[in-house]
C-alpha positions in Angstrom: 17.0 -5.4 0.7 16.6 -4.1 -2.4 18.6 -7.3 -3.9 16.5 -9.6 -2.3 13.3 -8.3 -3.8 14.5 -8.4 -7.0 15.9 -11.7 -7.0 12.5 -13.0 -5.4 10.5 -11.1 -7.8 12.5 -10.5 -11.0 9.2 -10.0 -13.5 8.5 -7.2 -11.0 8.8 -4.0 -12.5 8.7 -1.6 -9.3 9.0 -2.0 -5.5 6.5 -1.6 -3.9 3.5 -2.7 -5.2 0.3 -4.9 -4.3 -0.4 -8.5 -5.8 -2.1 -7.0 -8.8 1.2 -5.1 -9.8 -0.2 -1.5 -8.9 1.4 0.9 -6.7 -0.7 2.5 -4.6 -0.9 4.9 -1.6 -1.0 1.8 0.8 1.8 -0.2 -0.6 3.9 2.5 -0.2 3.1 3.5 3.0 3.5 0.0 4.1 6.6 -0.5 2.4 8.4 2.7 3.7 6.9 1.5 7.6 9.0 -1.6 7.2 12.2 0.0 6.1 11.5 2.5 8.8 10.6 -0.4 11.5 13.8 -2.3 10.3 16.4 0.7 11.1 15.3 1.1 14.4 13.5 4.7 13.7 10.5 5.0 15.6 7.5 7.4 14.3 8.8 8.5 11.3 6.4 9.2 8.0 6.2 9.6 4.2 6.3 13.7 5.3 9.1 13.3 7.2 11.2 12.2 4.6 10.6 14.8 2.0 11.0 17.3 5.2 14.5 15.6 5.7 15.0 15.8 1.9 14.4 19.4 1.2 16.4 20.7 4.5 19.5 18.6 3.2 18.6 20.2 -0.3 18.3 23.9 1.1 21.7 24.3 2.0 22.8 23.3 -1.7 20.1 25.0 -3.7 19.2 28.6 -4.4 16.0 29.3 -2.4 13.6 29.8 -5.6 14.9 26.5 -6.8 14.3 24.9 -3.3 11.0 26.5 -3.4 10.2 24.8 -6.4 11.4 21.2 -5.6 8.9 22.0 -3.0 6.1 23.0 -4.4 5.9 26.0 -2.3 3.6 28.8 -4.0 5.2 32.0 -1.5 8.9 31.7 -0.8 7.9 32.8 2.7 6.9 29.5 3.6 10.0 27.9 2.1 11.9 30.1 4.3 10.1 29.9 7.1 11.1 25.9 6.8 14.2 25.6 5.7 16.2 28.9 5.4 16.3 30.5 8.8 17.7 29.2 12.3 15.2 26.3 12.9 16.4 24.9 9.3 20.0 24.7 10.7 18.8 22.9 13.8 16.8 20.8 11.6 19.5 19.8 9.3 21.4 18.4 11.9 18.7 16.3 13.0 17.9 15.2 9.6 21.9 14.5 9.3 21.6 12.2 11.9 18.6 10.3 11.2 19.5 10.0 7.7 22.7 8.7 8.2 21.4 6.0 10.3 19.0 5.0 7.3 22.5 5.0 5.5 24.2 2.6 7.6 21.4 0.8 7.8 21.4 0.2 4.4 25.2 -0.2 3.8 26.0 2.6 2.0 
């Protein structure tokens, strides 16, 4: 996909952006609903993905430096997210739906 934008837009510095060349909150929205519409994932958002991000992250990084990739002032709420049971249960979703984006994507 990525290819294809490139090779129809090669002055095009960046993705996703509107007619004017600026990337904005609604270009990005609209471009990651098409990527999501094309896999075949139904109701998925821009906060899902950094949810699916930083569980696939917490089981490689410390906690304080998951906390910070998050943005997380207390580490209590990173662990409440993504350190305890429901973050295992989670990971495996996010394995799964992630994977499909993947294949999707021929990678």
């Amino acid at each position: 996909m990525l290819t294809k934008l490139r090779v129809a837009h090669p002055e095009a510095k960046r993705v996703f952006t509107d007619t004017d060349g600026h990337l904005t909150e609604k270009v990005i929205v609209r471009g990651f609903s098409g990527i999501v519409t094309k896999a075949g994932i139904t109701k998925a958002t821009l906060h899902d993905l950094r949810r699916t991000s930083l569980t696939m992250l917490a089981a490689k990084l410390p906690a304080f430096a998951l906390q910070q990739r998050a943005g997380h002032v207390s580490p209590a709420t990173t662990a409440t997210y993504y350190l305890g049971d429901l973050a295992k249960e989670s990971a495996k979703v996010a394995d799964g739906v992630f994977g499909s984006v993947l294949k999707f994507n021929g990678q």
